[in-house]
C-alpha positions, 0 to 999 in steps of 0.5 A, a space after each residue: 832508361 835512366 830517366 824511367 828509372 830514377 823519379 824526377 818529376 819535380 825537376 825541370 828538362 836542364 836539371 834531369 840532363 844535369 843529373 843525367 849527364 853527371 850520373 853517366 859520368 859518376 856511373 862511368 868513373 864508378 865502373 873504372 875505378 872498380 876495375 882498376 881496383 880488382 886490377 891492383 888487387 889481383 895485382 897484389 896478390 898475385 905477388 904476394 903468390 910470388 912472394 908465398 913462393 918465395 918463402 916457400 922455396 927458401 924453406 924447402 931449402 933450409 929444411 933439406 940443408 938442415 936435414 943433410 948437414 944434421 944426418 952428414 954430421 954426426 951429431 947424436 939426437 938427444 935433448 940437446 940436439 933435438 932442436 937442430 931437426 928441420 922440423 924443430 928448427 923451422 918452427 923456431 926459425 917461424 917464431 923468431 920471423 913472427 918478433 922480428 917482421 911487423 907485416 903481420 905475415 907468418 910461416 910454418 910447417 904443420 901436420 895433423 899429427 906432428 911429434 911436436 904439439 907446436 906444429 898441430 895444423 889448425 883449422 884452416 891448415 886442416 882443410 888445406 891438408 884434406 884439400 891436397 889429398 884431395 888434389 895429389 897433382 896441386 902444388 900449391 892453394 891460396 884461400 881467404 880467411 878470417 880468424 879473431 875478428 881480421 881477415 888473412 890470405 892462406 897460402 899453402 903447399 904440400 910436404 910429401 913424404 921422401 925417402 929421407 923422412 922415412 928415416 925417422 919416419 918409417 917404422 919405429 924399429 927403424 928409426 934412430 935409437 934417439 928418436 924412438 927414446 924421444 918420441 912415440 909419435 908419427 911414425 909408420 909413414 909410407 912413401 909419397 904420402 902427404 905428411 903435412 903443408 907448408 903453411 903460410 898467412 898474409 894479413 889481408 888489410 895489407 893487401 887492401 891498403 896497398 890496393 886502396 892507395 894505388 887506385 887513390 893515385 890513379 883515380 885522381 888523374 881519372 876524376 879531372 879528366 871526367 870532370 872536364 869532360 862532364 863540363 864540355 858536353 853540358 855546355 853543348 847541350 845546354 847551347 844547342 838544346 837546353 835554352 831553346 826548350 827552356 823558351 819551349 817551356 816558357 812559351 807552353 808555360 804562358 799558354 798554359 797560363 791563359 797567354 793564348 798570343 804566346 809564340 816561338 821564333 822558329 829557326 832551322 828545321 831540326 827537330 826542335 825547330 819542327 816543334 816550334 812550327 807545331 807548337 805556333 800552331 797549336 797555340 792558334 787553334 787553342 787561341 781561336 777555340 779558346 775564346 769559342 770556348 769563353 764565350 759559350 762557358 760565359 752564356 753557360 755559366 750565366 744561365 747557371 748563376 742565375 738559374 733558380 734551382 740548385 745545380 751539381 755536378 758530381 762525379 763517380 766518387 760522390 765528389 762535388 765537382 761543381 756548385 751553383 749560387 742557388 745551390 749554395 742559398 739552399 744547403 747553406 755552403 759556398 761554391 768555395 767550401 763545398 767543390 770538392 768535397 764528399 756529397 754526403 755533407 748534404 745528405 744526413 748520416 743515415 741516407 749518406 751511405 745508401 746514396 753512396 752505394 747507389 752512386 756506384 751502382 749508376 757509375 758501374 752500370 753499362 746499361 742506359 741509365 734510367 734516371 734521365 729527367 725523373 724527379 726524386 724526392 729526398 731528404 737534404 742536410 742544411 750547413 746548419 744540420 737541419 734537414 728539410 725535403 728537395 726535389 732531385 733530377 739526376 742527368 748523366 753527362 759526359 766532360 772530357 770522357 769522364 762520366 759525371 752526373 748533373 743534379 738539379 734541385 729544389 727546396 720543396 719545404 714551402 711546397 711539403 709544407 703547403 702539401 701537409 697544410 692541405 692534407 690537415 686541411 682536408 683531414 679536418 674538413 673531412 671530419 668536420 663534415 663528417 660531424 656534421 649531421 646534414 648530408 654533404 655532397 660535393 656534385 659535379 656538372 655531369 650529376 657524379 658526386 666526388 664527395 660526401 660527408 658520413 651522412 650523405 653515405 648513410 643514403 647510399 642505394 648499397 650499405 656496402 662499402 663501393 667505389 662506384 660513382 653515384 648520383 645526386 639523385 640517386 642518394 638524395 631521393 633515390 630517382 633514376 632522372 635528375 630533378 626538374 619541373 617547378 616541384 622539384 628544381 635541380 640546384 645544379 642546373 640552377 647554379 650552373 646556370 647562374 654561378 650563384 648559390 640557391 636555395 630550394 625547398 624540395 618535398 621527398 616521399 620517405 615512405 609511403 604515407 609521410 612526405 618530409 620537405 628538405 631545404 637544400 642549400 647549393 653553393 658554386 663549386 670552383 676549380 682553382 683554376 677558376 673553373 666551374 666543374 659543380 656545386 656544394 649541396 647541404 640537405 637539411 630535413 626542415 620538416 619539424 623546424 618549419 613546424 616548429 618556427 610557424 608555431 613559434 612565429 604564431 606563439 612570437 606575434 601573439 606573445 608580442 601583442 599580448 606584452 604590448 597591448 592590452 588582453 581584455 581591450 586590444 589597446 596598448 598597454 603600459 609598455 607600448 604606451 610609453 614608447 609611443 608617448 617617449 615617440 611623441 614628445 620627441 617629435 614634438 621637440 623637432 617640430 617646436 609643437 606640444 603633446 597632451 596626455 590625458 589620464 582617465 580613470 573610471 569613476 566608481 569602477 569597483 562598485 560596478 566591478 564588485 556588484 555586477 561581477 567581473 563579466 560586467 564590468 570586463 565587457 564595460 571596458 571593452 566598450 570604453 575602449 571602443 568609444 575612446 578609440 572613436 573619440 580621437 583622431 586617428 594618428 593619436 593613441 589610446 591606451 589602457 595602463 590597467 583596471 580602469 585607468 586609460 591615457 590619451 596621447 594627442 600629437 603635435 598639437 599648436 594649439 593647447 585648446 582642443 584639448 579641453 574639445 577632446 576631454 569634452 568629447 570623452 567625457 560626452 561619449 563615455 556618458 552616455 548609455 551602455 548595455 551590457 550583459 543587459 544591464 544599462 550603464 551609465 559611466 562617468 570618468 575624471 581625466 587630469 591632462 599634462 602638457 609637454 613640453 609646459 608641465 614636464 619633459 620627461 615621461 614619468 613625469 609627464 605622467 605623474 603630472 596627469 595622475 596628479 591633476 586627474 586626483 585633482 579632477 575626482 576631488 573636484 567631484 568626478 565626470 569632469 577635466 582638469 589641467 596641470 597645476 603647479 599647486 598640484 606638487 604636494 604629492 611631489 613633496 611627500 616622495 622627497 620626504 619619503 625619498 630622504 627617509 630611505 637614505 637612512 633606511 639602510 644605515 638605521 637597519 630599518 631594511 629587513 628581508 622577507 623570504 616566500 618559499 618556492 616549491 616544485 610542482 612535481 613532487 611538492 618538495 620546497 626547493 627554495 625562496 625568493 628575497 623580498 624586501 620590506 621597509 620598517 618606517 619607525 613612524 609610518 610602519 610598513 612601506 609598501 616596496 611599490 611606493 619606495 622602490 621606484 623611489 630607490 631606482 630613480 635616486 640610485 640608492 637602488 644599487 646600494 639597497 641591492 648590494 644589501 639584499 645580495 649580502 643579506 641574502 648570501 650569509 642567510 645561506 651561510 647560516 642555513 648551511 648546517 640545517 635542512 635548509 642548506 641545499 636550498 636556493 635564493 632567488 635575488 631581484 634584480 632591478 635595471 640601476 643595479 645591472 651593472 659591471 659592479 654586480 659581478 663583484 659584488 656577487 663573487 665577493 659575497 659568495 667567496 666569504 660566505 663559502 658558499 656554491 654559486 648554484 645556491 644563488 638565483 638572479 631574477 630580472 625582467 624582461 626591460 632589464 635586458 632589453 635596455 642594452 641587449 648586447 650588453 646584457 647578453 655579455 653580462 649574463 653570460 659572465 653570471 652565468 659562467 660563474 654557476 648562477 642560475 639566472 630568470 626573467 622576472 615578470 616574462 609575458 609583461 615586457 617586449 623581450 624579442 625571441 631572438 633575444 631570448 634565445 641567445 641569452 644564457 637564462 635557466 628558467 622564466 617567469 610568468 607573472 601573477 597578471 596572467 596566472 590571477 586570472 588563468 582560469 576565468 580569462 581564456 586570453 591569459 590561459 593562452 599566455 600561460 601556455 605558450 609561455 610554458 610551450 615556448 620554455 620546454 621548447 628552449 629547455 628553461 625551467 618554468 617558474 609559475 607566481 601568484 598562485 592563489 587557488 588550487 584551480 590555478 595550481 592544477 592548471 598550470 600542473 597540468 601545462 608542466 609548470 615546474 615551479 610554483 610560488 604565490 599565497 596558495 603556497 606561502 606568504 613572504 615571512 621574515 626569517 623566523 617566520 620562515 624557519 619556524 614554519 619550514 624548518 624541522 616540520 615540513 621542509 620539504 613539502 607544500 602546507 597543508 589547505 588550511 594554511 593558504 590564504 586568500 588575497 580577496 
């Protein structure tokens, strides 16, 4: 009970006896000091009764003594006398006991209403004087009391009223004479009532002091004993009890320490001994389990330490109870950190409370939990706070009758980010395909398409939305039976078959009179497991690009035969020439063996040409083409440069003499009689013959060779060879002078610009020039650019002369600015030398301090330009381009540019040459070229820019074709710019001149 009552738990089994024990006794001695204390009081004040008794009775005495000897005496009542009355004497007698006695105890006899003041009862006395006339058979009252802060015992005893106080307390009338002169008071008593008490006060610290000190005296003889006792039954306890529990404990202390071998010595068969026995026993079942139970917790623990997902286990109150490694690695804590804290450290704040309250709800549930193995996705809190998704399995597990949870989970940031990746992805795709035009559809084995683009829903047979599951032929071309047959082949079956991607034409009737053909490319449609469930299918309606490319195609191979052959003849012409001739020589440096070239040119082809017409000397070349064709064998090569030059290449030649049997043979068919247009002719022609490797290594130069031997050869007086000489040189000499004067040409502002104008066809307005140089020799006056411009290229002064020209060129613009000339363009030349790097900024640096838009300037290069180094040329034209320059190609028609070249560089407009448009209206062949290269430029969305026009024929015909552009003589010749300024500016500058200005070049 004690031990129930009293809180020790931290106290160990010998200090709670100790306690126990020592309480008992403490409790015991308590309890009989108590009693020996209310003994000795009551002791004490029992005689103080006696005592009060005493008093009591020795004052009765007095009182009557005093009353007899006063009455018996004699003596008269006066003033004098008046004191030797009992009342009055007793009070007297009180007061002098009060100086005399130190006790503090007083005595007296009082009233409620007394004829002396003194004796007036106070309060206390009051109450006991009520009390006995209360209780007339009590004689005597003793009560505690305080008064001024101490404490009193009140004894007191009633005084009755005798016969003797009737005397002079009866009626008045009767008293002495003395007493009523004396008094007015306290007369009319009856006999037998209460006249007042006897009042007597005891201090009580007297009382308690005397109390105090006797049990103080007994209760030092009770403590040794209680002492002695207390030691005598501990010593026994602690031998028979006390050290035999102490090994108890010490024992369950090591058990419980992890000392599974602990053990007691069991001895007797009391109760202890009988817990010994028990206690031995259960160690070794606790020992057996126990390492039952390590083996299976360390397999436990293992799989769990190495487990990949995160494990918890957390109790009713959210509280972490258990922390695996792989949990640790995905929130951030260690095992040490986190057991025993709240799980909402791994949840954000505003899911923490929600998680919690559901957390209850699971523990106060009584039905079967329904989260057994479901996988929830929740948001998780790193240490670092970053929060990031985990996958959540929540078990209800059961440890020790608690109801716990076991939560299993997993970082699927990786995983959400590969989901939302592939969402993007499919949003993206989606849309990709969606833009794009074809039809897409994506097409499963059994012919059910599982996805389409915008344009393939645009065939669906509804034009409402549906989730009904078409087939491919259902929406490609709206059958009921899939393709099949050589006409129409299924690309499913085919790709099916084969896991290969096809392409298959197929032709659909889209309404009843037009049939379209379609191109449908299927590609493998592979699961990710690497199953083939299908295919990819692009529709594409080819019709008019099949159309388009087989014109183009045709347009592309005529165009091609027409840049490298001859249009009159058939035979190649200046470009194909020269590869062929750059082709031969290089052989001939592998195989150690000679090329020859030979370099005919008709004699007096003019007089023929003028005097007979055209008709007649065209149909002569044919001839001579024809028979130079047989005149050679047949790996050599014919070729016509132009008018009536021709050039012969003879390969891989040992030896030099057949040349002349060859020349001979020339001379001797072309000698010999034509017919044409019925006329008989007999041409003669001069032939100069150059050797490689003897006379020149490179082409140019094995061609100037020929040129110059063949000038030789009509000096010699035509119809005749002649050899390569080096006397022959002298042509060679006046191209250094000529080439030595064009150095100073530019510091000596010898240079000057010519501008032609360049009008547009629709509406006659001058829309800008073209640049074209010309060369003030100071003595031999006006240098034609053809003698010094290939000069230039092949010096490299090319590039400096074109920086000039762009420069010239660029503050021209500047000056016209505040004229009607300021939104005109210039077109600038652009030769191969100077198609360079440097160009770019030698444009930018002359269009920025001329403040001028670069959409004021045109380039214009030929076709050989780009064709030099294509990839390079595209990236550059591409730079010029970005800049806002308008770029054509020079001369297009003469080169061998490729159309898929062509289209992939950045040009705005084309060119035709004067070649093709001199003779557009005489010449079938060349109307053919003009028109498929208008054809082809509309077709590519380039400005068409037609040159040398001459006559107004020439002018409607290429109208007529939808030429935007003119420029030629017809026009405007090329005039300096006062010239220029003076025929275009403030007259006319916005339309063509007048007839009467053209000017013919015949």
């Amino acid at each position: 009970m004690l031990e129930s009552a009293l809180p020790l738990p931290m106290l160990d089994l010998k200090s709670k006896l100790l306690i126990t024990i020592g309480a008992v006794f403490l409790v015991s001695f308590g309890v009989l000091t108590y009693i020996d204390y209310q003994n000795t009081r009551s002791q004490i004040v029992e005689g103080l009764m006696n005592e009060a008794r005493s008093i009591r009775g020795m004052m009765a005495a007095t009182r009557r003594v005093y009353r007899h000897e006063f009455m018996t005496s004699g003596i008269p009542l006066n003033d004098k006398t008046v004191g030797l009355l009992p009342a009055h004497a007793l009070s007297r007698i009180s007061d002098e006991f009060r100086r005399t006695v130190t006790s503090g105890l007083t005595f007296n006899n009082v009233s409620d209403r007394p004829r002396n003041p003194k004796l007036m009862a106070d309060a206390i006395e009051l109450e006991a004087i009520q009390y006995f006339r209360r209780n007339a058979d009590i004689d005597e009252r003793m009560v505690p009391f305080s008064a001024n802060g101490k404490s009193f015992y009140h004894f007191s005893a009633p005084i009755w009223t005798t016969k003797d106080c009737l005397l002079c307390h009866g009626k008045r009338e009767d008293a002495p004479p003395s007493i009523r002169e004396q008094y007015d008071t306290a007369y009319d008593y009856n006999l037998g009532e209460l006249r007042g008490i006897l009042s007597i006060k005891l201090p009580a610290e007297e009382l308690e002091r005397r109390a105090i000190k006797q049990v103080w005296d007994s209760s030092l003889s009770y403590l040794f004993g209680f002492i002695f006792t207390f030691l005598a039954v501990f010593l026994l306890l602690k031998q028979t009890l006390l050290v035999r529990i102490t090994r108890l404990t010490k024992a369950a202390a090591e058990l419980a320490a992890g000392n599974y071998s602990a053990r007691l010595v069991s001895k007797g068969s009391d109760e202890i001994a009988q817990v010994s026995s028990a206690f031995n026993a259960m160690a070794e079942a606790i020992e057996m389990r126990t390492e039952d139970l390590e083996e299976s917790e360390q397999r436990t623990r293992a799989i769990v330490e190495a487990a990949g997902d995160g494990i918890l286990l957390i109790d009713s109150e959210g509280t972490i109870r258990d922390f695996n490694p792989a949990a640790g690695r995905i929130f951030g804590f260690s095992s040490k950190t986190i057991i025993g804290k709240p799980l909402s450290l791994l949840l954000p704040n505003e899911i923490s409370l929600s998680h919690r309250e559901g957390l209850k709800q699971l523990f106060s549930s009584t039905d079967e939990l329904n989260l057994n193995q479901e996988r929830i996705e929740v948001t998780g809190q790193h240490r670092d706070g970053a929060l990031f998704p985990v996958a959540l399995i929540m078990t209800p597990v059961q440890i020790h009758e608690e109801q716990l949870y076991l939560a299993m989970v997993q970082d699927i940031s990786i995983r959400k980010q590969t989901e939302l990746a592939v969402q993007q992805k499919q949003e993206f795709l989606q849309s990709v395909i969606d833009g794009v035009i074809d039809p897409i559809m994506v097409i499963r084995s059994d012919y059910q398409i599982i996805m389409m683009n915008q344009a393939a829903r645009k065939n669906l047979p509804d034009d409402t939305l549906t989730d009904k599951r078409y087939c491919c032929y259902e929406v490609s071309h709206g059958r009921d039976t899939p393709c099949s047959g050589d006409d129409h082949p299924c690309p499913l079956q085919q790709v099916m078959a084969t896991a290969e991607p096809v392409t298959l034409i197929h032709e659909h009737q889209c309404n009843s009179t037009e049939s379209r053909l379609f191109e449908l490319d299927a590609s493998p449609y592979w699961e990710s497991n690497g199953h083939l469930t299908g295919i990819i299918e692009i529709s594409k309606d080819i019709t008019e690009r099949l159309n388009t490319e087989r014109q183009l195609r045709d347009n592309e191979a005529r165009l091609r035969h027409q840049a490298h052959h001859d249009a009159l003849t058939g035979l190649p012409n200046r470009v194909l020439f020269h590869d062929r001739l750059d082709h031969a020589m290089r052989k001939a440096h592998r195989t150690n063996t000679k090329v020859a070239v030979l370099f005919l040119d008709l004699d007096r082809f003019k007089n023929i040409n003028d005097g007979l017409g055209h008709d007649v000397g065209d149909g002569m070349l044919k001839e001579v083409a024809n028979r130079l064709q047989k005149a050679i064998r047949g790996d050599d090569t014919v070729a016509r440069l132009g008018g009536d030059e021709f050039v012969i290449i003879l390969e891989e030649l040992s030896d030099p003499s057949s040349i002349a049997s060859v020349a001979t043979k020339c001379l001797n068919t072309l000698s010999k009689k034509m017919v044409i247009k019925g006329i008989e002719l007999f041409p003669t022609v001069s032939i100069g013959i150059s050797l490689f490797p003897d006379d020149e290594l490179s082409v140019d130069g094995l061609m100037k060779c020929a040129d110059a031997a063949m000038y030789r050869a009509k000096d010699a007086g035509r119809n005749t060879f002649q050899f390569y000489t080096s006397d022959m040189n002298e042509q060679t000499i006046r191209l250094l002078l000529l080439e030595g004067s064009l150095r100073h040409a530019l510091e000596d502002e010898q240079l000057q610009l010519y501008y032609q104008p360049k009008f547009d066809l629709s509406n006659r307005k001058l829309i800008g020039m073209e640049a074209l140089i010309r060369w003030h020799h100071p003595e031999k006056g006006l240098i034609s650019p053809a003698d010094f411009i290939p000069l230039a290229e092949d010096t490299g002064m090319i590039v400096s002369i074109g920086d000039w020209v762009i420069k010239t060129a660029c503050q021209q613009l500047n000056r016209w600015k505040k004229t009607e000339f300021k939104n005109l363009h210039i077109a600038v030349n652009i030769s191969a030398r100077h198609f360079n790097p440097t160009l770019l900024k030698t444009i930018a640096r002359e269009l920025t301090a001329n403040h001028l838009p670069p959409a004021l300037l045109e380039l214009e290069i030929t076709e050989s330009v780009l064709m030099d180094s294509a990839e390079a040329a595209i990236e550059t034209l591409t730079q010029i381009r970005n800049m806002g320059i308008s770029l054509a190609i020079d001369d297009f028609g003469t080169g061998y540019s490729s159309l898929s070249y062509l289209k992939r560089f950045p040009i705005t407009s084309l060119k035709i040459d004067r070649s093709f448009v001199e003779d557009v209206i005489e010449d079938s062949n060349d109307a053919a070229i003009v028109s498929s290269i208008v054809a082809l430029a509309k077709n590519m969305d380039l400005l068409v820019t037609a040159e040398g026009v001459e006559t107004e024929e020439q002018l409607a015909f290429i109208k007529k074709l939808g030429c935007d552009y003119g420029q030629g003589f017809l026009l405007g010749r090329p005039v300096p710019v006062a010239e220029f300024e003076r025929l275009y500016l403030r007259k006319r500058p916005n339309y063509l001149l007048p007839e009467k200005n053209i000017i013919s070049l015949h």
